[in-house]
py3Dmol code that shows the C-alpha trace and the ligand (Angstrom):
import py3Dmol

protein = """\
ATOM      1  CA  UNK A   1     -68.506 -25.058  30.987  1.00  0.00           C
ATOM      2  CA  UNK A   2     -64.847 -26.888  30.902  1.00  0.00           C
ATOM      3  CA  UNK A   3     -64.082 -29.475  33.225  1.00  0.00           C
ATOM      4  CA  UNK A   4     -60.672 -31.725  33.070  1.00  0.00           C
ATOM      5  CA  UNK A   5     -61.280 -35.451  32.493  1.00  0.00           C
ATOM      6  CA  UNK A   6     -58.253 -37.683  32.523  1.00  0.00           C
ATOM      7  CA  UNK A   7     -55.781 -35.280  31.032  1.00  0.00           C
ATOM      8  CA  UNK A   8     -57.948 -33.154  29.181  1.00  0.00           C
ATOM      9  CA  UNK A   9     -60.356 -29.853  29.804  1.00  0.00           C
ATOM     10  CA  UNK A  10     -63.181 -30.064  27.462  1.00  0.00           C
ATOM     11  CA  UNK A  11     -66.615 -28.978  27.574  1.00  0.00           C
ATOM     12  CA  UNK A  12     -68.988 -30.807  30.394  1.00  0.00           C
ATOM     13  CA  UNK A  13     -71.030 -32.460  27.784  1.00  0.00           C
ATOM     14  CA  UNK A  14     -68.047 -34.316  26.250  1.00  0.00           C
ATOM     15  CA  UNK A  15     -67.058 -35.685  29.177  1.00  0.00           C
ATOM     16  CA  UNK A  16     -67.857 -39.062  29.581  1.00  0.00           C
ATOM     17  CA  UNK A  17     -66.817 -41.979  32.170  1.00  0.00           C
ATOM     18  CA  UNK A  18     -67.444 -45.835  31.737  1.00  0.00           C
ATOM     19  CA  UNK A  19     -70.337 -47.409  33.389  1.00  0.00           C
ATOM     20  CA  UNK A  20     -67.988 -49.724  34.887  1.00  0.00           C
ATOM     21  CA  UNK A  21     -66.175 -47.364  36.556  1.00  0.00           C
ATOM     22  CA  UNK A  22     -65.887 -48.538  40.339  1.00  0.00           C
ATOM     23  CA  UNK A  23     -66.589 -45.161  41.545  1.00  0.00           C
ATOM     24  CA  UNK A  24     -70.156 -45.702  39.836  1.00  0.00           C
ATOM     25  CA  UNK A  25     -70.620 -49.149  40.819  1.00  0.00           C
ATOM     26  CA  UNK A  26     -69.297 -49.369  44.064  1.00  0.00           C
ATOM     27  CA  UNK A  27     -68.541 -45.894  45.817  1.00  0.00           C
ATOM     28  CA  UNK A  28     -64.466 -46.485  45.587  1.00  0.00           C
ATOM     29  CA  UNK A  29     -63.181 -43.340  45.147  1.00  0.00           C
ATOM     30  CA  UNK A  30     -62.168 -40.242  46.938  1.00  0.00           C
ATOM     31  CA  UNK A  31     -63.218 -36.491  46.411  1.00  0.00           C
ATOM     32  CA  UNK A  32     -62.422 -33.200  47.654  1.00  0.00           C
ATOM     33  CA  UNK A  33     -64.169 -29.835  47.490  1.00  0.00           C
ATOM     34  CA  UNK A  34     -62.599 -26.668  47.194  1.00  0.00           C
ATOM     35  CA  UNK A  35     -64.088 -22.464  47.473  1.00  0.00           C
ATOM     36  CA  UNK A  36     -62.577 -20.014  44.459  1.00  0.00           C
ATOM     37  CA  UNK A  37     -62.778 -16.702  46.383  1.00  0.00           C
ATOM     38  CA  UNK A  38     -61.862 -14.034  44.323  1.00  0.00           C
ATOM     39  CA  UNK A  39     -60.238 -16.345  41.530  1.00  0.00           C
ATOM     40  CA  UNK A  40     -57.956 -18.154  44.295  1.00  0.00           C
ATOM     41  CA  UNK A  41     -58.033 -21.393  45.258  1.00  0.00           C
ATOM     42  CA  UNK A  42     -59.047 -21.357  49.417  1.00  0.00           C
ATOM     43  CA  UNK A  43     -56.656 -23.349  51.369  1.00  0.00           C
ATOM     44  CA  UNK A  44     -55.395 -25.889  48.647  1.00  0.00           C
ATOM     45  CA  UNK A  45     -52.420 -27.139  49.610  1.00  0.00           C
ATOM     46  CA  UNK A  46     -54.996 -28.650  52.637  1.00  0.00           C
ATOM     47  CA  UNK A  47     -57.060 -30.116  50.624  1.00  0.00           C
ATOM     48  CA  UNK A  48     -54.468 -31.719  48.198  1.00  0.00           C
ATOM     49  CA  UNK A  49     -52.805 -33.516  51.219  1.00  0.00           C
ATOM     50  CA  UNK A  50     -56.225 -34.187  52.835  1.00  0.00           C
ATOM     51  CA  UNK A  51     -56.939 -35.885  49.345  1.00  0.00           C
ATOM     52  CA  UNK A  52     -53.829 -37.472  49.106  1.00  0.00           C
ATOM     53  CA  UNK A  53     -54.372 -38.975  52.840  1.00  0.00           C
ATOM     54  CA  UNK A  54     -57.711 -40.088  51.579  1.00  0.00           C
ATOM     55  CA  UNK A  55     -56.406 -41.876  48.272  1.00  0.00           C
ATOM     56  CA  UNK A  56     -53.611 -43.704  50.526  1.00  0.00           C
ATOM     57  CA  UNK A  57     -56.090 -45.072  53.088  1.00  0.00           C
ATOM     58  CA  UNK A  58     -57.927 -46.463  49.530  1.00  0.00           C
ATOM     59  CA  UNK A  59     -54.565 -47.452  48.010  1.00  0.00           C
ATOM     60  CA  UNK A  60     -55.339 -45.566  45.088  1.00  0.00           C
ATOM     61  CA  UNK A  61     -52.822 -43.922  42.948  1.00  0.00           C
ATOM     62  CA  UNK A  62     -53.601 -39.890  42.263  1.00  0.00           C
ATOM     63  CA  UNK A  63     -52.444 -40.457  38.709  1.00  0.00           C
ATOM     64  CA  UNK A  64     -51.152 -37.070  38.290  1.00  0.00           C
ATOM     65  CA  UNK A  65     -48.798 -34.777  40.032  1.00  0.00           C
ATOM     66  CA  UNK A  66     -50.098 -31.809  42.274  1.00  0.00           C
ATOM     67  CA  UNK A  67     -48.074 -29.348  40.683  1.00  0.00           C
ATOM     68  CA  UNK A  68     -50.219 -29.983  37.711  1.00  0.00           C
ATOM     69  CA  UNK A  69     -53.596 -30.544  39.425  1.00  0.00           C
ATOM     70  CA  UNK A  70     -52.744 -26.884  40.279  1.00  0.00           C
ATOM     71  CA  UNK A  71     -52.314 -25.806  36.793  1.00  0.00           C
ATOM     72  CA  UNK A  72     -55.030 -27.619  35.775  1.00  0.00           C
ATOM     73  CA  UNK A  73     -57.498 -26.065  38.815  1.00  0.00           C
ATOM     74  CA  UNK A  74     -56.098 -22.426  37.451  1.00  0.00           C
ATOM     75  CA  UNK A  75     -56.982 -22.958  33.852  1.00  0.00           C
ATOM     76  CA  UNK A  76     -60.487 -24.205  34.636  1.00  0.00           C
ATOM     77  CA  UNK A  77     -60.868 -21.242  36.940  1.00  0.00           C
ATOM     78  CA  UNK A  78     -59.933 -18.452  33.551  1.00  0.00           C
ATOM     79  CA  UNK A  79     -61.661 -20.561  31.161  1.00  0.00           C
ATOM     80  CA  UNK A  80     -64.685 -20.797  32.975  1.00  0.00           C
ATOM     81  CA  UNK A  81     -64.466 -17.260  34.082  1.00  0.00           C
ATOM     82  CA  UNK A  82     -65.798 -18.336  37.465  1.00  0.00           C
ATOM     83  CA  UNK A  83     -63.941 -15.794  40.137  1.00  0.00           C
ATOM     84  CA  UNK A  84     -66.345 -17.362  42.664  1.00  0.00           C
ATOM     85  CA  UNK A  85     -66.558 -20.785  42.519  1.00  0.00           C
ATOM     86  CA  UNK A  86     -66.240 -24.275  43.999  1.00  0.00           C
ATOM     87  CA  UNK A  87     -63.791 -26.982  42.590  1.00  0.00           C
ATOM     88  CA  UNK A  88     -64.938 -30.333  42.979  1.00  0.00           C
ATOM     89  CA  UNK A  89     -61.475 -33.088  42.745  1.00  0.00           C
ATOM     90  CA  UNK A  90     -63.002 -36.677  41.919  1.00  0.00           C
ATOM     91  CA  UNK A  91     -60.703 -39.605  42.090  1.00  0.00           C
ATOM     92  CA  UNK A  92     -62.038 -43.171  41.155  1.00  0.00           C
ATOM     93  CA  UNK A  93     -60.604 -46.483  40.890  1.00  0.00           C
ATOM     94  CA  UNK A  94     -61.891 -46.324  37.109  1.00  0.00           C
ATOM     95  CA  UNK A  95     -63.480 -49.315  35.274  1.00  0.00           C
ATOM     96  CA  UNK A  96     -62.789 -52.811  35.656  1.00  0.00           C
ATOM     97  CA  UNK A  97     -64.630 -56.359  35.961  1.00  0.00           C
ATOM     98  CA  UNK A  98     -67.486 -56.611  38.467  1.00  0.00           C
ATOM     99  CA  UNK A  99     -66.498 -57.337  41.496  1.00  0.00           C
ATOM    100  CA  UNK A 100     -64.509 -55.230  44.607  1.00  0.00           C
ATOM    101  CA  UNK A 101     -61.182 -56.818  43.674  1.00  0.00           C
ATOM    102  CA  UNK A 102     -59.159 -52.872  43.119  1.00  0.00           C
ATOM    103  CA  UNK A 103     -56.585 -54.996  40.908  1.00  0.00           C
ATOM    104  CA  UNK A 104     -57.641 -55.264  37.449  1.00  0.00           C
ATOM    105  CA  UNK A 105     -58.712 -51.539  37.601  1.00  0.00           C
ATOM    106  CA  UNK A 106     -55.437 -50.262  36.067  1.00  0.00           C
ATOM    107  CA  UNK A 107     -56.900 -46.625  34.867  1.00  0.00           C
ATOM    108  CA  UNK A 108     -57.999 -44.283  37.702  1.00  0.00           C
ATOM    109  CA  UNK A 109     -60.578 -41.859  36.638  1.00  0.00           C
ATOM    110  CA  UNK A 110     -59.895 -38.556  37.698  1.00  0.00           C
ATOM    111  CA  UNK A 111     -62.360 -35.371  37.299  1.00  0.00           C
ATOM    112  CA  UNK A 112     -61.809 -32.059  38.281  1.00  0.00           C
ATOM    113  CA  UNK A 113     -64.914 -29.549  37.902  1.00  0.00           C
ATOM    114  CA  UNK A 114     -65.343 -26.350  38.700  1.00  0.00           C
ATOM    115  CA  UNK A 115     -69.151 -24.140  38.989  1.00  0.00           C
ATOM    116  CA  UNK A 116     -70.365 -21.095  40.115  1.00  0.00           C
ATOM    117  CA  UNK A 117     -70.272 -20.748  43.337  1.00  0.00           C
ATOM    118  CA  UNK A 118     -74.113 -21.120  45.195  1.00  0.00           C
ATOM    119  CA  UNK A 119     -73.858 -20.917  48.432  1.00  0.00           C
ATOM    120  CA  UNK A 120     -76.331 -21.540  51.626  1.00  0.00           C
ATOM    121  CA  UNK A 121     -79.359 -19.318  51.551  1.00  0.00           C
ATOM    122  CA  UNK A 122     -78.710 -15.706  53.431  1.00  0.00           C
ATOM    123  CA  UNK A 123     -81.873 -16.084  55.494  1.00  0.00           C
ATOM    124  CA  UNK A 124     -79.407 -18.985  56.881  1.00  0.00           C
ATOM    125  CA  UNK A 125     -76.492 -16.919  58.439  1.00  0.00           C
ATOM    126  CA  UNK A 126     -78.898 -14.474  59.673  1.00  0.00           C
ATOM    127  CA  UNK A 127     -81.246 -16.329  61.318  1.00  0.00           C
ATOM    128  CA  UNK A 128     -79.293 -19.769  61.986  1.00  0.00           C
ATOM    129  CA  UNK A 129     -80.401 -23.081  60.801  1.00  0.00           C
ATOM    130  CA  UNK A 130     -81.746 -25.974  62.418  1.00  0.00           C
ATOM    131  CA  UNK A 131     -79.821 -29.197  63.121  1.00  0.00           C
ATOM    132  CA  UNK A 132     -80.905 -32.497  63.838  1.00  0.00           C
ATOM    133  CA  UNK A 133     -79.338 -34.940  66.433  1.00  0.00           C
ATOM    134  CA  UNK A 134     -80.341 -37.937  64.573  1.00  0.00           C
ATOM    135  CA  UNK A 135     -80.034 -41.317  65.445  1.00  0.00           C
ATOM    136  CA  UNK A 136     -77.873 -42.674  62.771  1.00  0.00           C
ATOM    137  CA  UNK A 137     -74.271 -43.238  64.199  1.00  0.00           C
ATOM    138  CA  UNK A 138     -71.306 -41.811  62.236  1.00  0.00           C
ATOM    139  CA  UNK A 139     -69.265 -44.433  60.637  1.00  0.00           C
ATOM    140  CA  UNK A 140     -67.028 -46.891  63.225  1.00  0.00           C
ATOM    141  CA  UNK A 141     -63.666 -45.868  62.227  1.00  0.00           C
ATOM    142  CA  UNK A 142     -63.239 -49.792  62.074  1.00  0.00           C
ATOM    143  CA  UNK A 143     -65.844 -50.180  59.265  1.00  0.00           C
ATOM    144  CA  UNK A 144     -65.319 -46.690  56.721  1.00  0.00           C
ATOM    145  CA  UNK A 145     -62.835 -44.324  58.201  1.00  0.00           C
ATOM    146  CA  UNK A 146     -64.866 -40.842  58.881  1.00  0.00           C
ATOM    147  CA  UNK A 147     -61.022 -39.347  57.972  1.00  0.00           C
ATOM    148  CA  UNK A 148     -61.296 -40.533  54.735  1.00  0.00           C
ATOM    149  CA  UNK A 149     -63.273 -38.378  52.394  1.00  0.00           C
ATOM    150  CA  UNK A 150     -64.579 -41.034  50.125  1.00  0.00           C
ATOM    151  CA  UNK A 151     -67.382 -41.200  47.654  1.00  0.00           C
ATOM    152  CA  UNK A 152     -69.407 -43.566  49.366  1.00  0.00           C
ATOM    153  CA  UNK A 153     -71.184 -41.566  51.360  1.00  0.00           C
ATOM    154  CA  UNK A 154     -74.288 -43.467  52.223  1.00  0.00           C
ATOM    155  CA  UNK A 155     -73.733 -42.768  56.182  1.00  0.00           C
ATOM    156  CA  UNK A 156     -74.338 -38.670  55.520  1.00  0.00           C
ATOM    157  CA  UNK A 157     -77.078 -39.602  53.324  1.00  0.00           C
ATOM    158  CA  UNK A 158     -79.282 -41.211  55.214  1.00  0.00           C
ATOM    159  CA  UNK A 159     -78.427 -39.171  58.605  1.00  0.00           C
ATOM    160  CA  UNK A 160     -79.622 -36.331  55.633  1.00  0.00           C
ATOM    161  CA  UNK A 161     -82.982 -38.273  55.112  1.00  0.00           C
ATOM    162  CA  UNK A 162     -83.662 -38.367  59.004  1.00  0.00           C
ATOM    163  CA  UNK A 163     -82.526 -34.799  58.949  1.00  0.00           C
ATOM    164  CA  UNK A 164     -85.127 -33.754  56.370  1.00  0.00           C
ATOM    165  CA  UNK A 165     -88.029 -35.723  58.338  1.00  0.00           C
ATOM    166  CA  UNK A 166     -87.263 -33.694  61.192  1.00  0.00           C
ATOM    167  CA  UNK A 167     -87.565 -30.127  58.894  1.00  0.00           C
ATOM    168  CA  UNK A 168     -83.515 -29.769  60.195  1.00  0.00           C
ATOM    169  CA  UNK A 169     -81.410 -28.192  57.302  1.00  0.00           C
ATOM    170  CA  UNK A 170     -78.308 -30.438  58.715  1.00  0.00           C
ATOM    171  CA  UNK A 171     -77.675 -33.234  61.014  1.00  0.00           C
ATOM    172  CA  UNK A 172     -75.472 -33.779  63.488  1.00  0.00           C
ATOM    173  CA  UNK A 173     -73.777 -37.430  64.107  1.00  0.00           C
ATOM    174  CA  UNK A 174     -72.810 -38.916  67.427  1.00  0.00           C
ATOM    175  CA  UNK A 175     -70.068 -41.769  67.674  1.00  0.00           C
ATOM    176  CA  UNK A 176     -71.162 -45.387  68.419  1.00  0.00           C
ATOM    177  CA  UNK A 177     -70.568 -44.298  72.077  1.00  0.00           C
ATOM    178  CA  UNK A 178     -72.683 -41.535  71.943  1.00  0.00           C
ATOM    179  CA  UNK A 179     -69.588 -38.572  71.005  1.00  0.00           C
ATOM    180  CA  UNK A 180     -70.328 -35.981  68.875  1.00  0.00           C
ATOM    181  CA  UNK A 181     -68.905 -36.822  65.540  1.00  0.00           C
ATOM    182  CA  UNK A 182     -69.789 -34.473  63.205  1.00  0.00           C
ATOM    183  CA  UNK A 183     -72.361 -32.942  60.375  1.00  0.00           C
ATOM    184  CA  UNK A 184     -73.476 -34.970  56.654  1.00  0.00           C
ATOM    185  CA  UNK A 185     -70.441 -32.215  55.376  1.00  0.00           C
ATOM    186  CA  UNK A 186     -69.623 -30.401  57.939  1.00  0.00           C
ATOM    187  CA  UNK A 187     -67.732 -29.696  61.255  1.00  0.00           C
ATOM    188  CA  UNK A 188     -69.514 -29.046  64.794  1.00  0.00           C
ATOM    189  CA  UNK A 189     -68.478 -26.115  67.377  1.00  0.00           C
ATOM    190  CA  UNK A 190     -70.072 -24.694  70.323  1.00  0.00           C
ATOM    191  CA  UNK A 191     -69.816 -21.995  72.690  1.00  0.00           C
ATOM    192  CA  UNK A 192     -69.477 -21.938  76.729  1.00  0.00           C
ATOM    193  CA  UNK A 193     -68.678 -19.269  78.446  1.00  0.00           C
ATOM    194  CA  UNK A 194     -66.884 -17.653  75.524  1.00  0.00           C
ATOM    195  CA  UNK A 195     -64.837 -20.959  75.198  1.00  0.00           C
ATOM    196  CA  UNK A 196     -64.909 -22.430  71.898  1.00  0.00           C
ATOM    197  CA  UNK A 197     -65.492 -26.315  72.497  1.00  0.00           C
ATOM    198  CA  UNK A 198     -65.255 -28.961  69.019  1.00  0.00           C
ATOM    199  CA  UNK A 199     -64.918 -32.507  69.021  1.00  0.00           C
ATOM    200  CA  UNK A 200     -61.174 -33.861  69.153  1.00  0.00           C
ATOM    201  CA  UNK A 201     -59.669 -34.979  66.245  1.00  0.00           C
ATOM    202  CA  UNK A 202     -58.911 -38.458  66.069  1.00  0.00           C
ATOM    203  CA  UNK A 203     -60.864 -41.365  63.956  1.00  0.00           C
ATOM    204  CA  UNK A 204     -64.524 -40.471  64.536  1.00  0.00           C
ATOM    205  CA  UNK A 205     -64.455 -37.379  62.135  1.00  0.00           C
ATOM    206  CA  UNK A 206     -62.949 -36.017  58.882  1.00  0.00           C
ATOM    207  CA  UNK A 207     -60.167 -33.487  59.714  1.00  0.00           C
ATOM    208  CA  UNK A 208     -62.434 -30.429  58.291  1.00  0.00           C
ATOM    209  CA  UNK A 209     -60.027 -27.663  56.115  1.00  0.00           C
ATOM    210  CA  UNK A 210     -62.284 -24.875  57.805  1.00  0.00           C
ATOM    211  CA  UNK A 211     -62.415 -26.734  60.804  1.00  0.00           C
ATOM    212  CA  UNK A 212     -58.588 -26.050  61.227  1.00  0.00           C
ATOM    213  CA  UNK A 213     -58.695 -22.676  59.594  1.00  0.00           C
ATOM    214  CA  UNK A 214     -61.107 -21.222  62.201  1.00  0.00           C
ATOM    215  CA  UNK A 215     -59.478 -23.000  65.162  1.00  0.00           C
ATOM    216  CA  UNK A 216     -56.432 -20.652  64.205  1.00  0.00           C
ATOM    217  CA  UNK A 217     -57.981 -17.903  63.540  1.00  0.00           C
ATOM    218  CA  UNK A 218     -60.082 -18.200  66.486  1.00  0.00           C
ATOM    219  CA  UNK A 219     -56.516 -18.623  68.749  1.00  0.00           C
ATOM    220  CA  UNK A 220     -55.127 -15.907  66.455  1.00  0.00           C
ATOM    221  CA  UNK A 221     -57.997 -13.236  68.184  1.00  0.00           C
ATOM    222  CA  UNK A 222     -57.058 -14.449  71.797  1.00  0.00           C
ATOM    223  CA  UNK A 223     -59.821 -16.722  71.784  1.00  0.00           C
ATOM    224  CA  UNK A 224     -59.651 -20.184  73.437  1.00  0.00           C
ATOM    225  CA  UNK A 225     -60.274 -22.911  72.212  1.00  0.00           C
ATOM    226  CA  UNK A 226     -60.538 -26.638  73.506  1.00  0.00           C
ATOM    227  CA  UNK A 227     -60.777 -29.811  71.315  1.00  0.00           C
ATOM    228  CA  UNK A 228     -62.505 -32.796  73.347  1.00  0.00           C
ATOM    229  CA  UNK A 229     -64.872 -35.495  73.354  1.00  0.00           C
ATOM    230  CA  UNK A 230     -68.089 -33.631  73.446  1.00  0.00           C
ATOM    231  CA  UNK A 231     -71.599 -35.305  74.629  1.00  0.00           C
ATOM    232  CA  UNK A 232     -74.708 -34.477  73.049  1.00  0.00           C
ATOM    233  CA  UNK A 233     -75.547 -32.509  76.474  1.00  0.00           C
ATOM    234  CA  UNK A 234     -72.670 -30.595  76.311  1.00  0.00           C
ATOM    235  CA  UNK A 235     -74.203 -29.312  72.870  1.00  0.00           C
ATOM    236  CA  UNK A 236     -77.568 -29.345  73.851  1.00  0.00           C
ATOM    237  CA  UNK A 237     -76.305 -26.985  76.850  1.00  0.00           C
ATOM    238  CA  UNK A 238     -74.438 -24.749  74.475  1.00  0.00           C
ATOM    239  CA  UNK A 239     -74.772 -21.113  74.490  1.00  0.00           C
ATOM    240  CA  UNK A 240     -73.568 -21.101  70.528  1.00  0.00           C
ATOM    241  CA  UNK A 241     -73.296 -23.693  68.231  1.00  0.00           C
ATOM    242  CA  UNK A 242     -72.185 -23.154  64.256  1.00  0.00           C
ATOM    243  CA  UNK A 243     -71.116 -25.478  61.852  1.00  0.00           C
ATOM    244  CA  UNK A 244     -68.107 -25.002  59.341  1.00  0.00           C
ATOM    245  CA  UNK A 245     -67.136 -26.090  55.854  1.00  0.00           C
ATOM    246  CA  UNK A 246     -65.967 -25.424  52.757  1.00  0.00           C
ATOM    247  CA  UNK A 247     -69.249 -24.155  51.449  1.00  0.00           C
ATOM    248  CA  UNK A 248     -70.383 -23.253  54.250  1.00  0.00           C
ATOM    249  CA  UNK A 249     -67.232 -20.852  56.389  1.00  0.00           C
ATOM    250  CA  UNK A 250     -69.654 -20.510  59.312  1.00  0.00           C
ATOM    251  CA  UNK A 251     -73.310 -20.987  59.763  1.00  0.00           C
ATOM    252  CA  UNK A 252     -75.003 -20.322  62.937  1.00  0.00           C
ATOM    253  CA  UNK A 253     -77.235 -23.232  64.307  1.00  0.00           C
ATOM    254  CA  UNK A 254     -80.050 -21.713  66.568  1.00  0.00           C
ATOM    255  CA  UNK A 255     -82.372 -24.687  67.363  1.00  0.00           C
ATOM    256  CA  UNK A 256     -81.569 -28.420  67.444  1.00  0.00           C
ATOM    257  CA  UNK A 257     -84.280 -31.029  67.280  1.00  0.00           C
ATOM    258  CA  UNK A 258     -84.187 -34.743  68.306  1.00  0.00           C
ATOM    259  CA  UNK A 259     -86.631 -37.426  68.677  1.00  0.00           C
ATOM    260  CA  UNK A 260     -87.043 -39.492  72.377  1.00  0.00           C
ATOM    261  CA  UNK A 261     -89.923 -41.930  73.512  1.00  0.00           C
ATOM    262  CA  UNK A 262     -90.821 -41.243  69.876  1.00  0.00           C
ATOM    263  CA  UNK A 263     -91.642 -37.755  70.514  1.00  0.00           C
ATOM    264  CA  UNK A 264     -89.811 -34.721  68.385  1.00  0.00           C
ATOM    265  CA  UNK A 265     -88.402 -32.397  70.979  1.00  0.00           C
ATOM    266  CA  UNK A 266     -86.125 -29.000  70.298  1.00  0.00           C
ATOM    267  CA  UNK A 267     -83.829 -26.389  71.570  1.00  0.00           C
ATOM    268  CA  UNK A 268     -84.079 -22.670  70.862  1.00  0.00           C
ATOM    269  CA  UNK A 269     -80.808 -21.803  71.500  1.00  0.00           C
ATOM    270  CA  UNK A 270     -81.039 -17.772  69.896  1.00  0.00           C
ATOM    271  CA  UNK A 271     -82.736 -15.902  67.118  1.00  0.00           C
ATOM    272  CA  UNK A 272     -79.390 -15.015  64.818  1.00  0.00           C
ATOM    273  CA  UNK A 273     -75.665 -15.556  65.170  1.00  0.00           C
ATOM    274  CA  UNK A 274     -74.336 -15.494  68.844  1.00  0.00           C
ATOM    275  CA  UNK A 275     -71.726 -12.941  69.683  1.00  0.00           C
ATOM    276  CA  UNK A 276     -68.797 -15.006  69.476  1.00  0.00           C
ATOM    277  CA  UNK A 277     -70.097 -17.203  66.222  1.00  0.00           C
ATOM    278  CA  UNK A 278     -70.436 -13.468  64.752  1.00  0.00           C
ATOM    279  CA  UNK A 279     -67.099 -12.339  65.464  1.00  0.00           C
ATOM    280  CA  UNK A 280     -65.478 -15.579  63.913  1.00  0.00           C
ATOM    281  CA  UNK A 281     -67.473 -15.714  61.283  1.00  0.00           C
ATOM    282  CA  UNK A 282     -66.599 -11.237  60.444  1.00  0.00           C
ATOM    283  CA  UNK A 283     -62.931 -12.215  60.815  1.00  0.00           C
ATOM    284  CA  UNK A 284     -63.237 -15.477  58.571  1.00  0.00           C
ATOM    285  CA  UNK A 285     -64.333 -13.399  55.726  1.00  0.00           C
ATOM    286  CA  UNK A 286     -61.765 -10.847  56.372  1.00  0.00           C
ATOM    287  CA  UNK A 287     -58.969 -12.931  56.715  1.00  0.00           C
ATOM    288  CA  UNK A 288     -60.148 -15.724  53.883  1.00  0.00           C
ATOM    289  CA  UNK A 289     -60.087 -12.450  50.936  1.00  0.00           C
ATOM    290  CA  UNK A 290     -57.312 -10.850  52.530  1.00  0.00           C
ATOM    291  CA  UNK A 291     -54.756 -13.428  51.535  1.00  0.00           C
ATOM    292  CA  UNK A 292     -54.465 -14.733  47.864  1.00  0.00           C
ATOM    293  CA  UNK A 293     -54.130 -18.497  49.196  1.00  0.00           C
ATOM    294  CA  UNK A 294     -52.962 -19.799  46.306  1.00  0.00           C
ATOM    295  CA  UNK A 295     -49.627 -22.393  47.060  1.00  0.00           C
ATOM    296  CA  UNK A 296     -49.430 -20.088  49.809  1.00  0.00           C
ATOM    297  CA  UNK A 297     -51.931 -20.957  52.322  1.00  0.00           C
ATOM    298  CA  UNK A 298     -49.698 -21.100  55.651  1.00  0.00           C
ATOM    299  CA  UNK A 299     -48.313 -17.789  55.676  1.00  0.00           C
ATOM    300  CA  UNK A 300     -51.692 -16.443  57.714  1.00  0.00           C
ATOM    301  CA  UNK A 301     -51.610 -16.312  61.648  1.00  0.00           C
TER     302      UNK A 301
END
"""
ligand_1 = """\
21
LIG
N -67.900 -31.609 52.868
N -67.375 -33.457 57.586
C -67.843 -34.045 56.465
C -68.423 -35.413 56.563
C -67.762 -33.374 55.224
O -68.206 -33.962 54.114
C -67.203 -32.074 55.184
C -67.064 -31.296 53.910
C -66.740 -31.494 56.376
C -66.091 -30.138 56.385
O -64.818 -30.212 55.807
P -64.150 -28.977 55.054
O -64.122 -27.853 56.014
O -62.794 -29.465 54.711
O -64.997 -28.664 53.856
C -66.837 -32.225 57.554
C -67.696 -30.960 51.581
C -67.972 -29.508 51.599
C -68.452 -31.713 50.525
O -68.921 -32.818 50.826
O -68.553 -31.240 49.401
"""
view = py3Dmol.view(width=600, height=400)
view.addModel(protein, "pdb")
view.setStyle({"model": 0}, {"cartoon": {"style": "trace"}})
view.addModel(ligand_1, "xyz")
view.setStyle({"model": 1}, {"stick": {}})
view.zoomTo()
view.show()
């Protein structure tokens, strides 16, 4: 497999970064991950800004220019022979001295990948997954930025772990406050009264790529759809609830579990996708193959 390292595409096992890279030793860099479908890139002019807003909030430098992050994304993409695949952009503040001091690291590191693409079991859009409303807060927007899509990602991890305990195949983060934030990687919507309901954007969640792309799509079909501060009630009293992502495009959740007075309790909220979840989800695909998205991605809707 060929991956790009710092200005060259060479085969995986070749490519080799310091040990005192700061993105190894201390979690400073910024990544994005992007779907090949059909041998085009899925929304990346998105994620390139959404990466560039990322490495700004970091003050890090992308070291190279887009046009030939592009290039570089297309060639990986032929060489690997990988029409369906997932691209995975890593930008680090490369090595330097111990210490968080950014200064002395003069040589960003910056990885671009690219593997077959394996996505969430099948049994998983059929019969919907299981999501956990655990008790670790998202990130205060004060402390790391949930906009930012940085490395460190210690927060999704261990609202994974809890997750995992609670046999949940995702969890779902509330705000400090008690908001819905988000999922470990992905966006939350639900379904009222054939209103599509998803948490506001503003500084409690990342600004999902899919999470915007089925918003449109969703106001494309005549649907409506309202972005507020959500409570975990107003999910819990949900007719539909699905999740979105890059990897993911939409995955039905159909029970939720949560843990009070140290007892595990659960919603069954349906046995597959809900009507509305299904429709999205039809159109998604539709409208995701129909377009070849490369360096064209706003021309849908
Ligand atoms: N994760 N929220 C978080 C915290 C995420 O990590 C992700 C994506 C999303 C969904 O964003 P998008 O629709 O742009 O993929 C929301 C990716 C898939 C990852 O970590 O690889």
């Amino acid at each position: 497999m060929f991956v790009y390292l710092n200005g060259r595409i060479i085969p995986s096992h070749q490519a080799v970064i310091s040990i005192f890279d700061h993105g190894f030793l201390y979690g400073d860099g910024v990544y994005e991950t992007i779907r090949v479908l059909d041998g085009f890139p899925f929304l990346l002019d998105e994620h390139l800004l959404r990466l560039a807003q990322s490495a700004r909030a970091l003050r890090l430098g992308i070291p190279v220019p887009f046009p030939d992050i592009k290039k570089v994304i297309q060639t990986l993409i032929r060489k690997n022979h990988f029409p369906e695949a997932s691209i995975r952009i890593t930008l680090t503040r490369g090595p330097g001295p111990y210490g968080f001091d950014p200064r002395p690291c003069r040589n960003p590191t910056l990885a671009i990948s690219c593997s077959s693409f394996v996505g969430y079991p099948a049994s998983y859009y059929r019969r919907g997954i299981t999501a956990a409303l655990v008790g670790v807060k998202r990130n205060h927007p004060l402390s790391l930025p949930p906009s930012v899509k940085s490395t460190s990602c210690l927060n999704g991890i261990l609202a994974k772990i809890e997750s995992i305990d609670l046999g949940a195949q995702e969890a779902i983060m509330s705000t400090l406050d008690d908001r819905i934030a988000e999922g470990t990687v992905s966006n939350v919507f639900a379904v009222k009264k054939n209103r599509i309901f998803t948490p506001v954007l503003g500084k409690d969640l990342l600004p999902g790529v899919t999470r915007d792309f089925v918003c449109r799509l969703a106001r494309s079909l005549g649907l409506e759809v309202v972005e507020k501060e959500l409570s975990i009630n107003d999910l819990k009293t949900s007719k539909e609830i699905f999740l979105t992502s890059t990897l993911m495009n939409i995955l039905p959740v159909t029970k939720l579990v949560w843990v009070a007075n140290r007892k595990i309790k659960s919603i069954k909220m349906g046995v597959g996708m809900g009507p509305v979840t299904r429709i999205l989800a039809v159109c998604f695909e539709k409208a995701a193959r129909a377009g070849k998205w490369y360096n064209s991605p706003l021309k849908k809707f």
